[in-house]
N, C-alpha and C positions, 0 to 999 in steps of 0.2 A: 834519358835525354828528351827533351820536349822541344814537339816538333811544331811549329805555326802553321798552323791551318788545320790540323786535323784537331775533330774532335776523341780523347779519350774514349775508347770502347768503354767505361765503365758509367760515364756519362751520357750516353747513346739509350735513350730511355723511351720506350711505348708512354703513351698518354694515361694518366690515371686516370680510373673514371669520372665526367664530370656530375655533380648532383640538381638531380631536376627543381627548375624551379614551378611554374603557373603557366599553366596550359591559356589563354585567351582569347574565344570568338571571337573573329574581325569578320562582320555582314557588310557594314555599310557597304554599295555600289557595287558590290561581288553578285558577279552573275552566276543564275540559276546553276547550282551543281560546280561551283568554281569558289568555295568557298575559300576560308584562310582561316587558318589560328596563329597568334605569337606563342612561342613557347621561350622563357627563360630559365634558367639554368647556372650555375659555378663551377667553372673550370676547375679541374684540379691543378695537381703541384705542374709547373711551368718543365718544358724540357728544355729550352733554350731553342727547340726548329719551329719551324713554324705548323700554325696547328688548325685544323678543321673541325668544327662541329655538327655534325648530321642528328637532325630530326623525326623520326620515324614516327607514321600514323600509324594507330590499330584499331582495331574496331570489334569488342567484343571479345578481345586480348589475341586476333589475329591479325600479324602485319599485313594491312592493307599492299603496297606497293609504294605507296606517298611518303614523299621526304620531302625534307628542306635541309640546306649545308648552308652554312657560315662561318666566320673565323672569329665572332664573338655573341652574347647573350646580348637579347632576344634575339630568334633564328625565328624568320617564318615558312608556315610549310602554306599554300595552297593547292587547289583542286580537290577540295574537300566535298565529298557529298552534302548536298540541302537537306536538314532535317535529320541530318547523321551522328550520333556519339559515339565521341573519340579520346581515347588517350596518349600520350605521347609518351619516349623518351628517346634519351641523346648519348654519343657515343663524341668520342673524341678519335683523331686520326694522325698521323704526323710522318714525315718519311721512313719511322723508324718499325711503326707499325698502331692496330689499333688497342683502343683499351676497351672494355669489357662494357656492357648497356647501363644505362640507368636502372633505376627502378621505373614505373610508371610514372605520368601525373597524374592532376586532377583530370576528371571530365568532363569535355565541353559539348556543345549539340552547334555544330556547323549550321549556319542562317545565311540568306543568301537574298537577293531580292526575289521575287514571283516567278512560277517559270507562264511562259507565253502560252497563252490560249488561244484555240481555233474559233470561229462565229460560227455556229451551223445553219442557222437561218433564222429571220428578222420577222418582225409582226407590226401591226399598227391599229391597234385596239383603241389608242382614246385621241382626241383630235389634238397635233403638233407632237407625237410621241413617237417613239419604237422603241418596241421592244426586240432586244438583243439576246440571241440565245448561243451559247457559247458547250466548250467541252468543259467537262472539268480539268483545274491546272490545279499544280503543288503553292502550297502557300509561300516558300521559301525558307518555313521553319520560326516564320511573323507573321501574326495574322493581320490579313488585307484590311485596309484601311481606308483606301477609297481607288476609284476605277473612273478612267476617260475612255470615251469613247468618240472619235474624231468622222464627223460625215465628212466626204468628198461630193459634191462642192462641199467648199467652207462654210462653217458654220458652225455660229457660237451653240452652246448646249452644256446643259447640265446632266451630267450622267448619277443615277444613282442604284444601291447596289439592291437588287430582289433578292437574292438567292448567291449562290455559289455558281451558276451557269445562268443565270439570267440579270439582266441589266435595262435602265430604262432610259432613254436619252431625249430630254426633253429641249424642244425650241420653235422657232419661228420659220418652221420648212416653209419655203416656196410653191404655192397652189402646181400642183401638177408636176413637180420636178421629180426626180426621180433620185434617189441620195444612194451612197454604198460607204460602210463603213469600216475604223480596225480600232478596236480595242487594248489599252494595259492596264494592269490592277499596281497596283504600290501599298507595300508593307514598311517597315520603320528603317528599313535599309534601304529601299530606292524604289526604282517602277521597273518592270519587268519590259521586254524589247516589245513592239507592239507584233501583232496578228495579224495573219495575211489580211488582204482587202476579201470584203462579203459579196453576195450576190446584193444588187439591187434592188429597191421599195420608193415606193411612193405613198409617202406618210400620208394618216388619214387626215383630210382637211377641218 
């Protein structure tokens, strides 16, 4: 006798496994240490319920903690380390129970924009200059590309890059004023949040 609404127990089926497709950096405007990869993927055979797919990062073939779920291909996972290589794979889920892991993917190296840099103290060696001297910061996993440096008062300036902690910002200071500055760098995926404000200078005239 067949009963409406219930499904057959022999129909009542775990998820097969689904097979990995391509792993994908996503940098662009991800902040420092907040990366993202898409990973896709092929479901297996259908069960008829409905069905989840979880994304799992690892790192060096240890599960990180990071996942991403979705209910179809591409799934993205974020909060991926800057500078980090990662593999993935995907598991399928459904009321009935789960199905077994992927194999791995490919591997990707997490990129991110710049992480922010500290100013540790300013100089003024040649006349309408400062020089900016900074900590060192992570690239993002893109190398820097070019760096602003914003005086307080305002004021237009060109900043340009010495070193990996030093910086030069040139312009039209005002005789006697006293400027204080903050800093970002930008790599091919965005500019990093700026830097606290600096102690104060008085550019050399």
């Amino acid at each position: 006798m067949k009963i409406q609404g219930i499904i057959a127990s022999s129909l009542r089926k775990v998820p097969s496994t689904p097979t990995i497709g391509t792993a994908t950096d996503v940098g662009t405007g991800r902040a420092y240490n907040n990366g993202a990869a898409t990973v896709t993927f092929t479901p297996g055979e259908s069960t008829g319920f409905t069905t989840t797919y979880v994304v799992k990062a690892y790192q060096g073939g240890v599960y990180t903690g990071i996942s991403g779920s979705g209910s179809a291909s591409p799934v993205t996972v974020t909060g991926l380390q800057s500078a980090v290589a990662y593999t993935f794979t995907v598991y399928a889920q459904n009321s009935v129970g789960t199905s077994g892991e992927s194999a791995a993917s490919n591997s990707i190296t997490a990129t991110t924009v710049p992480q922010s840099i500290s100013i540790t103290s300013l100089a003024s060696f040649v006349t309408n200059q400062v020089q900016i001297f900074t900590s060192s910061g992570a690239t993002g996993g893109k190398a820097i590309t070019s760096a602003t440096a914003t005086p307080s008062p305002a004021l237009a300036v060109t900043t340009a890059i010495v070193s990996a902690t030093s910086f030069t910002a040139t312009g039209s200071y005002a005789l006697g004023q006293a400027y204080q500055f903050t800093i970002t760098r930008t790599n091919a995926n965005g500019t990093s949040t700026a830097s606290g404000i600096s102690s104060s200078i008085t550019p050399n005239p």
